[in-house]
C-alpha positions in Angstrom: 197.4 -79.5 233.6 194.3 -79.0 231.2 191.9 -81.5 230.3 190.2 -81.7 227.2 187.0 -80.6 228.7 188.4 -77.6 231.1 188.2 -76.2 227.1 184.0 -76.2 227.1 181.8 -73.5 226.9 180.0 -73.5 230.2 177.6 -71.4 231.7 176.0 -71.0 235.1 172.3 -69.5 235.1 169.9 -69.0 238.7 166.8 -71.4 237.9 163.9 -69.5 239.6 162.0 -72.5 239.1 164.1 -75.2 241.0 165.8 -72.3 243.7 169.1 -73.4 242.7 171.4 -72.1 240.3 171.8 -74.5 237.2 175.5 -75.6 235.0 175.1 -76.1 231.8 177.9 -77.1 228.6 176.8 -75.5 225.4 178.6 -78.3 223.7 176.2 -80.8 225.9 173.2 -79.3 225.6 171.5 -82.6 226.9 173.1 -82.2 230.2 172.7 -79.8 233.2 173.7 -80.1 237.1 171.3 -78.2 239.6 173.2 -77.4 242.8 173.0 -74.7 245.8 176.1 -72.1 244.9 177.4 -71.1 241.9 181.0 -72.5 242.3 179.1 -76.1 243.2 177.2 -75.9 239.7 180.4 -75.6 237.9 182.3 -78.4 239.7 178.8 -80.5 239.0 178.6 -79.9 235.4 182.4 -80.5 234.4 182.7 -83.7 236.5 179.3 -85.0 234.3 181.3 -83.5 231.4 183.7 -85.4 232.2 182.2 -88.8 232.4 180.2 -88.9 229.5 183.2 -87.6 227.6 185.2 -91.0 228.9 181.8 -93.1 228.5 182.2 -91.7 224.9 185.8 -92.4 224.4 185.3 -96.0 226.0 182.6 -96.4 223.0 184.2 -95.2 220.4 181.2 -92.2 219.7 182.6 -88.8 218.3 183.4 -86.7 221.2 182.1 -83.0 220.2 185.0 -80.1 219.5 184.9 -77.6 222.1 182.7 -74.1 220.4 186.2 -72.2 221.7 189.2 -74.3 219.4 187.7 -74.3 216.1 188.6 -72.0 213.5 185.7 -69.1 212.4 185.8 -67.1 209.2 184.0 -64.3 210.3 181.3 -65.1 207.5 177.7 -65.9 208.0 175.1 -66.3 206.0 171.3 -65.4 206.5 168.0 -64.1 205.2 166.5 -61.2 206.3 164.7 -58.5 205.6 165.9 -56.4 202.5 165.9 -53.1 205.1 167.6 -54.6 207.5 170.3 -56.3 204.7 171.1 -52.7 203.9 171.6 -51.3 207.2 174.2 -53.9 207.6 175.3 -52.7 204.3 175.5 -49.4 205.8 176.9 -50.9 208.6 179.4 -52.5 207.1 180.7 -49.7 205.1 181.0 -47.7 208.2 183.2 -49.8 209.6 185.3 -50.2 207.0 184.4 -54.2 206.4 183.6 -55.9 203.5 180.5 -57.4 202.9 179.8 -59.3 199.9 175.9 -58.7 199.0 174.1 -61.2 196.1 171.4 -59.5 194.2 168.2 -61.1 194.3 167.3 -62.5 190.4 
């Protein structure tokens, strides 16, 4: 059975700096577990998930919506530079997308 937080974005990076590879929850970014393999980094990080998630439930705070179940329009929006605004244009026509452009006034 799946818990809540099996549904996390998690990561495991090698941390030159402490010689032991590092878990980390993008929807936690405050929290990390250090730990000797790879597979014992997981298990670190989701059991701490898992904890502050129930210390969070037990206080009534807003427990964060895994990155992976919410619903993306495929829009963004951002400023850059006008050549780079039409290669995407380019880009975008290429690939048979639509991209919705505002002129600059």
């Amino acid at each position: 059975m799946l818990l809540k937080n099996d549904y996390y974005t998690y990561r495991i990076l090698w941390s030159e700096e402490d010689n032991e590879f590092i878990g980390l929850c993008a929807e936690f970014p405050s929290l990390s577990w250090l730990a000797k393999t790879q597979e014992s980094a997981l298990k670190g990080i989701r059991s701490i998930v898992a904890d502050v998630i129930q210390d969070m439930k037990n206080t009534g705070e807003i427990i964060p919506q895994p990155i992976t179940t919410k619903n993306y329009s495929g829009k963004i929006s951002l400023r850059v530079t006008p050549d780079i605004h039409r290669n995407i244009a380019i880009q975008a026509a290429e690939a048979g997308l639509s991209f919705m452009s505002q002129k600059r006034k």
